[in-house]
N, CA, C and O atoms as a Tinker XYZ file with bonds, in Angstrom:
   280  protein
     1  N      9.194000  -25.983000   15.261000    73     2
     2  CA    10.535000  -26.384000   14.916000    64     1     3
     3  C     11.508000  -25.622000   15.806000    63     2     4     5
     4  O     11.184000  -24.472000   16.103000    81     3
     5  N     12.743000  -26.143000   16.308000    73     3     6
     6  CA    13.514000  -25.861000   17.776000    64     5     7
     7  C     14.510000  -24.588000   16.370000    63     6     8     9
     8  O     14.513000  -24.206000   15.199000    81     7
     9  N     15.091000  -24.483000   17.523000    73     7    10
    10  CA    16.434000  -23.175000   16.555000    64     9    11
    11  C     17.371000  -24.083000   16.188000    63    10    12    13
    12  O     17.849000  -23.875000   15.073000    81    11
    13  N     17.901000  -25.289000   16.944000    73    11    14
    14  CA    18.618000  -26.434000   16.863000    64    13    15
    15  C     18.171000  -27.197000   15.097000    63    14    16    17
    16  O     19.066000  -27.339000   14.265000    81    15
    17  N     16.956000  -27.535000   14.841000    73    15    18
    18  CA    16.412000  -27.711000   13.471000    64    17    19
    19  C     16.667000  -26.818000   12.230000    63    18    20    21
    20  O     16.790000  -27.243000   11.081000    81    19
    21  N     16.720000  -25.719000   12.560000    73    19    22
    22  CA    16.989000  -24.682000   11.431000    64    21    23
    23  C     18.627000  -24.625000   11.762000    63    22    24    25
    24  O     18.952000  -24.687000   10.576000    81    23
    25  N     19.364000  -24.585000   12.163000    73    23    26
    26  CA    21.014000  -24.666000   12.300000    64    25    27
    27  C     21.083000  -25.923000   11.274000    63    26    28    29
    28  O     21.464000  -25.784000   10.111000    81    27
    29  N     20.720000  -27.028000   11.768000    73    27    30
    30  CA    21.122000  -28.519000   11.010000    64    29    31
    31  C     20.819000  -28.378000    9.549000    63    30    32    33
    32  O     21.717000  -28.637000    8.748000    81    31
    33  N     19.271000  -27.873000    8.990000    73    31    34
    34  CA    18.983000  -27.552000    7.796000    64    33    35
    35  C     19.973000  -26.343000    6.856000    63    34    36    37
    36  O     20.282000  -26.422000    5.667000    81    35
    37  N     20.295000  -25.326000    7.773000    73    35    38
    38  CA    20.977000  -24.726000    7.162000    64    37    39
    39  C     22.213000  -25.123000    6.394000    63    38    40    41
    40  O     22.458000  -24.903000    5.208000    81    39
    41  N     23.168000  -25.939000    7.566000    73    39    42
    42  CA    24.332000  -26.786000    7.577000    64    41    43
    43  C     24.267000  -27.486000    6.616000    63    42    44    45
    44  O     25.196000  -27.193000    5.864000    81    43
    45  N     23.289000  -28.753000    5.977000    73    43    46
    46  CA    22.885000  -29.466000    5.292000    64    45    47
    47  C     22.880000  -28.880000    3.925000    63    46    48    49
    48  O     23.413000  -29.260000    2.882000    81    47
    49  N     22.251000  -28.014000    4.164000    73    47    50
    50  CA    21.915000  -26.536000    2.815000    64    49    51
    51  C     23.377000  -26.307000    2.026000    63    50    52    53
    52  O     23.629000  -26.171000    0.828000    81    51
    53  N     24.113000  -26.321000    3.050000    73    51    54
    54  CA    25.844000  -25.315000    3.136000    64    53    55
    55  C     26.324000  -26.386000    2.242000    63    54    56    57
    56  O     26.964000  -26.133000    1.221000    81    55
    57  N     25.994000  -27.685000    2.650000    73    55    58
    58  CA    27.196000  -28.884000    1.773000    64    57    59
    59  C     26.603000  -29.364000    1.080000    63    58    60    61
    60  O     27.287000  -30.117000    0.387000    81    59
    61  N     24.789000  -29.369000    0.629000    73    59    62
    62  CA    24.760000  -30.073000   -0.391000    64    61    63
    63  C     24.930000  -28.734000   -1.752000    63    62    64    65
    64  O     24.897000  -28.984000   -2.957000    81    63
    65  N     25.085000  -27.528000   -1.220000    73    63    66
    66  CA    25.250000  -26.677000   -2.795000    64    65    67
    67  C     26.587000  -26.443000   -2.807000    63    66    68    69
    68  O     27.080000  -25.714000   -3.668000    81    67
    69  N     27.394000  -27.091000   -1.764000    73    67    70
    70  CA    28.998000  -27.080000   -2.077000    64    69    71
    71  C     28.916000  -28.304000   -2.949000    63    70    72    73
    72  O     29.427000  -28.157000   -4.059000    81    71
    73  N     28.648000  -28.899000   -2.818000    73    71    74
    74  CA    28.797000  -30.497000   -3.170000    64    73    75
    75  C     28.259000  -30.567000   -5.260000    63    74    76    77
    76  O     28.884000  -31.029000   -6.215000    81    75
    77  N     26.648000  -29.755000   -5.172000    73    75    78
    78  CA    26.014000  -29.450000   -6.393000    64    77    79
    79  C     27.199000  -28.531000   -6.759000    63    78    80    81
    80  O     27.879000  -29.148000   -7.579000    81    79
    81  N     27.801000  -27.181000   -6.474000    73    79    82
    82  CA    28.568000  -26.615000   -7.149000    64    81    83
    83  C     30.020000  -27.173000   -7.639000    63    82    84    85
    84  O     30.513000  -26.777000   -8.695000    81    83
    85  N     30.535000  -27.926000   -6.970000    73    83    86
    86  CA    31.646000  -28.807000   -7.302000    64    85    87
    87  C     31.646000  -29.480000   -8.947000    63    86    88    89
    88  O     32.345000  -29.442000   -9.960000    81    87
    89  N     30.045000  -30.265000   -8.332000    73    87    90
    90  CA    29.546000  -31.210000   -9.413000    64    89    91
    91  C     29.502000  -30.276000  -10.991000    63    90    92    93
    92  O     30.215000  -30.588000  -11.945000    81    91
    93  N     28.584000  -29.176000  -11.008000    73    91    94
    94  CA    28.780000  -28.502000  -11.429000    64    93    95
    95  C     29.599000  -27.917000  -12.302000    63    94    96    97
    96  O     29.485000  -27.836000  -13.525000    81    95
    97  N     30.770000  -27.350000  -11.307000    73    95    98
    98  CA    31.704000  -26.431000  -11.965000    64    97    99
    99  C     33.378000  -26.858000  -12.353000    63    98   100   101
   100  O     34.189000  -26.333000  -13.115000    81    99
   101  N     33.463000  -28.074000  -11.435000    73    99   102
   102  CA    34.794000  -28.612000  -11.571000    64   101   103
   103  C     34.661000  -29.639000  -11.868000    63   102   104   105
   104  O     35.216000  -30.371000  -11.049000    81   103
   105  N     34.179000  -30.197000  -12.681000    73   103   106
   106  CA    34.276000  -31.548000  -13.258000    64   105   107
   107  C     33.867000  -31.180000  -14.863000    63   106   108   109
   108  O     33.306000  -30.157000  -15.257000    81   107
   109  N     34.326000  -32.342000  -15.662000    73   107   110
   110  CA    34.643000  -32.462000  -16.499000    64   109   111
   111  C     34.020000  -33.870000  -17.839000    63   110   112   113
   112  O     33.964000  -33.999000  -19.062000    81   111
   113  N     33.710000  -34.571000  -16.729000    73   111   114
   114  CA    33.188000  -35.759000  -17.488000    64   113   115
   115  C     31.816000  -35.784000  -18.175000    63   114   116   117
   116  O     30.824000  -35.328000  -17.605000    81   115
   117  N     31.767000  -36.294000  -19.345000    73   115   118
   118  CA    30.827000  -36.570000  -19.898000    64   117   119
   119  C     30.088000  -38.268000  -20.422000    63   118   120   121
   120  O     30.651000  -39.235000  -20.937000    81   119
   121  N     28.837000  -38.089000  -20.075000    73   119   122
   122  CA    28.649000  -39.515000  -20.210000    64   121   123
   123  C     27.371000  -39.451000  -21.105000    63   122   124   125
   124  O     26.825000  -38.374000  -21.346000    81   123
   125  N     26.874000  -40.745000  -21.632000    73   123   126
   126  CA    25.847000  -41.310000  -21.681000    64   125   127
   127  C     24.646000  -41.099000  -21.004000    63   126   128   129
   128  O     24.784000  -41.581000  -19.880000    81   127
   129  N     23.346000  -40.532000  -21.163000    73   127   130
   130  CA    22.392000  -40.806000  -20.136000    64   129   131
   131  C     21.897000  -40.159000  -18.595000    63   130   132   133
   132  O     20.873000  -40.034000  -17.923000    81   131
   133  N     23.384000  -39.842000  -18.535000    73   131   134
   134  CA    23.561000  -39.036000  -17.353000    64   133   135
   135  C     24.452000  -38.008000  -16.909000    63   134   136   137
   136  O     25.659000  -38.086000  -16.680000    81   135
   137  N     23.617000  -36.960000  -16.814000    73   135   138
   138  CA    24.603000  -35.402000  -17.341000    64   137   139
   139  C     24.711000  -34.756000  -15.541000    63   138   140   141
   140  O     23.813000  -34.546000  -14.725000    81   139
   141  N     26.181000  -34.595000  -15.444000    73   139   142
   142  CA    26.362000  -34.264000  -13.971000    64   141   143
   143  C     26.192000  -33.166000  -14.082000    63   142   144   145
   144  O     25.870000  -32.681000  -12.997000    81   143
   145  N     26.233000  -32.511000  -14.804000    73   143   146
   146  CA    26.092000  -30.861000  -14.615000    64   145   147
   147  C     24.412000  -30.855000  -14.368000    63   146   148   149
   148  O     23.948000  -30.082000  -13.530000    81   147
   149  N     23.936000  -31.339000  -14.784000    73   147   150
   150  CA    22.315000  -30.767000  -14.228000    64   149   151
   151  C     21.978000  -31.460000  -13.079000    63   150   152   153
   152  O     20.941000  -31.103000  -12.519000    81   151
   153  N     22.571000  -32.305000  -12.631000    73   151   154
   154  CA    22.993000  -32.505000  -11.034000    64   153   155
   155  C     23.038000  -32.064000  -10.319000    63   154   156   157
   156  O     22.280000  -32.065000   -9.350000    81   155
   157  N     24.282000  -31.303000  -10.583000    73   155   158
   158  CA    24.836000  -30.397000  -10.094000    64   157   159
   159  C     24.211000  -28.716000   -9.917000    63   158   160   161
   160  O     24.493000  -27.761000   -9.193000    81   159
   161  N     23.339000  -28.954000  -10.882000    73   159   162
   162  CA    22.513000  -27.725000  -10.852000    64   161   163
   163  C     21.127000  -28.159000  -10.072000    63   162   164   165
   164  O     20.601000  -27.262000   -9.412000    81   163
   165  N     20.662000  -29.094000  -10.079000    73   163   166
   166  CA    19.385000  -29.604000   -8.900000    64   165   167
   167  C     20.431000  -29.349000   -8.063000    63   166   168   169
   168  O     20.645000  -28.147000   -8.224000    81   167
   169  N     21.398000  -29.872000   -7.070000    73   167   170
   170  CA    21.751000  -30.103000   -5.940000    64   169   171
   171  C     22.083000  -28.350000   -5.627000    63   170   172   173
   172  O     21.660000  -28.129000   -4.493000    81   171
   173  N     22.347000  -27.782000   -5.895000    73   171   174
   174  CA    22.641000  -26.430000   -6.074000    64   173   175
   175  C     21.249000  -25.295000   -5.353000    63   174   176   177
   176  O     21.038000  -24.491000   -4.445000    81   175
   177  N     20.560000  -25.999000   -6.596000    73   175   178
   178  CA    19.097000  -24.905000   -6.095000    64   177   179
   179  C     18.475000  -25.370000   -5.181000    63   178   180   181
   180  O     17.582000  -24.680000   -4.691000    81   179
   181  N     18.770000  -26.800000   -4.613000    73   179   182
   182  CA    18.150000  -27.672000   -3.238000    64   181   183
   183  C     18.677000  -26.708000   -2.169000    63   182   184   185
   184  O     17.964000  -26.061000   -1.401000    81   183
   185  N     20.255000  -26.694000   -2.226000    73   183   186
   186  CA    20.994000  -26.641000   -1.049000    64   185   187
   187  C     20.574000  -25.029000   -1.011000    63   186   188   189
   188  O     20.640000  -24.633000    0.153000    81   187
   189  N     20.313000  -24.367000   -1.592000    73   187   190
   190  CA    19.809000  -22.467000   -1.464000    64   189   191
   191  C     18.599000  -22.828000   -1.161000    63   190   192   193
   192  O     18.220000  -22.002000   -0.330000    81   191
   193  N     17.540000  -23.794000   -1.406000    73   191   194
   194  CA    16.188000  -23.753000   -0.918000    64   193   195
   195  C     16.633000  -24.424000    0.614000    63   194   196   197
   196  O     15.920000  -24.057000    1.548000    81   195
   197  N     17.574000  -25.225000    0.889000    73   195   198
   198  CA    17.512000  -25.415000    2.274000    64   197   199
   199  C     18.282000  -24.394000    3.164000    63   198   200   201
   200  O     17.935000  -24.273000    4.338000    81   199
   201  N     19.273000  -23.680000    2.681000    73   199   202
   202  CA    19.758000  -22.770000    3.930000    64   201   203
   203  C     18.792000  -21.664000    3.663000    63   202   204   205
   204  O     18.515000  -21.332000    4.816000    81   203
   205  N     18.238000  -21.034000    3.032000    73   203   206
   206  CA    16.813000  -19.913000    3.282000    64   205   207
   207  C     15.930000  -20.648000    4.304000    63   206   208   209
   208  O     15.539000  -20.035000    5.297000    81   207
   209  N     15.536000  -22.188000    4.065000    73   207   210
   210  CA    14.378000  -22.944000    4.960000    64   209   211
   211  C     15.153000  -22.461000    6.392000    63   210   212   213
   212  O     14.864000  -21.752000    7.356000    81   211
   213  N     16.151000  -23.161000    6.010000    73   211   214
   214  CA    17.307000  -23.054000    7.950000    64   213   215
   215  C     16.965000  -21.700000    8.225000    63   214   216   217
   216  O     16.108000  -21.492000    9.083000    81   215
   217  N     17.376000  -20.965000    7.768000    73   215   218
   218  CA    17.384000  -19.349000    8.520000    64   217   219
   219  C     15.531000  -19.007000    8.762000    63   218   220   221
   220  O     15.143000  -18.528000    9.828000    81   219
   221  N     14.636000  -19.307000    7.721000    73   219   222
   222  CA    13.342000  -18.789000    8.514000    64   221   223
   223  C     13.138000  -19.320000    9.646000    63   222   224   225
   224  O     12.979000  -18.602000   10.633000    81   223
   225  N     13.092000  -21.078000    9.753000    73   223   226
   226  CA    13.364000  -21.744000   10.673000    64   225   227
   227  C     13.928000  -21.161000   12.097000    63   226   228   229
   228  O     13.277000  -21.143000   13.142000    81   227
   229  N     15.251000  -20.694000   11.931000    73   227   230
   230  CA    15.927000  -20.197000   13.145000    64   229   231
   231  C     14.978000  -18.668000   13.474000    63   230   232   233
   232  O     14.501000  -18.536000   14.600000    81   231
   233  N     14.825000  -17.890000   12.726000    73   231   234
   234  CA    14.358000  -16.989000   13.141000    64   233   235
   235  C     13.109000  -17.100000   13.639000    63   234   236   237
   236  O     12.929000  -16.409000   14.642000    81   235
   237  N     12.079000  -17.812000   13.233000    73   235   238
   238  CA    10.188000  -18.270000   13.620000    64   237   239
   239  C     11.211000  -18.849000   15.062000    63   238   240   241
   240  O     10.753000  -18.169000   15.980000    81   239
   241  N     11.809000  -19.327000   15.384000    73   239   242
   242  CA    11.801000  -20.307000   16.768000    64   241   243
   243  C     12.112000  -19.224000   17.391000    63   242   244   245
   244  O     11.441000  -19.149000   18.420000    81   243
   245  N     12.900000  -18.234000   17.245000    73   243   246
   246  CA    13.653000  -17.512000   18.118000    64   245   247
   247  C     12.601000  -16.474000   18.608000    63   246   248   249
   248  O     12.393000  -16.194000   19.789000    81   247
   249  N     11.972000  -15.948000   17.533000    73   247   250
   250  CA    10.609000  -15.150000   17.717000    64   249   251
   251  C      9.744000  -15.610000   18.535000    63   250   252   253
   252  O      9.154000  -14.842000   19.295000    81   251
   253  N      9.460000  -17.223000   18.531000    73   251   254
   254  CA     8.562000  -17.957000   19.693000    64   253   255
   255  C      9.332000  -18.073000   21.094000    63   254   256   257
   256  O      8.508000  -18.572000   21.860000    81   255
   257  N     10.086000  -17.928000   21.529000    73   255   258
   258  CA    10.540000  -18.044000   22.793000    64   257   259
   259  C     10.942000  -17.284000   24.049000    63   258   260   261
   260  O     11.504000  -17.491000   25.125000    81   259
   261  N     10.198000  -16.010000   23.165000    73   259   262
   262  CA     9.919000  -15.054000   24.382000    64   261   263
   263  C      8.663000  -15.017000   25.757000    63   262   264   265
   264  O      7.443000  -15.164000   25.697000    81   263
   265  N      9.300000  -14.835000   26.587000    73   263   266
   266  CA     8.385000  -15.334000   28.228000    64   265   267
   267  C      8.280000  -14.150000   29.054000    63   266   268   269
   268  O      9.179000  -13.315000   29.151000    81   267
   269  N      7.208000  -14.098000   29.625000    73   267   270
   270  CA     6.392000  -12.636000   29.935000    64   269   271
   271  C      6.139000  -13.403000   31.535000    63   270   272   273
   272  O      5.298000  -14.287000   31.699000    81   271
   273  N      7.001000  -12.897000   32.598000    73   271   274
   274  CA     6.427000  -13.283000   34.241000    64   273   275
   275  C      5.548000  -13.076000   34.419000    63   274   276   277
   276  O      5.103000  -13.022000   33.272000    81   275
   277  N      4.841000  -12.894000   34.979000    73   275   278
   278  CA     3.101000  -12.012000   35.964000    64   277   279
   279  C      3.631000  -12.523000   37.336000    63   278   280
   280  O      2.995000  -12.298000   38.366000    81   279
């Protein structure tokens, strides 16, 4: 996986637990059947499991791209 792959995942990471925390914490509605707050709490613990993925990601690539002349 490039360092370019772990940046995008991270990024991705960044707005979907902005997006889960929104859902979350500033809203208000209640419905039938379908409860945004635990939505909001999946999208939340996604978006922290994807910016940790992004950063090992960036770091394993960066670790692979060291080059030794002879």
């Amino acid at each position: 996986m490039s360092r370019s792959s772990g940046i995008g995942a991270a990024v991705a990471g960044i707005v979907v637990a902005v997006v889960g925390a929104i859902m979350r914490l500033a809203t208000t509605v209640h419905s039938k059947g379908f409860n945004i707050h635990k939505v909001g709490d999946v999208l939340l613990v996604v978006g922290v499991l994807l910016v940790v993925f992004g950063l090992i990601a960036m770091a394993t690539s960066a670790r692979g791209r060291t080059r030794s002349r002879a």
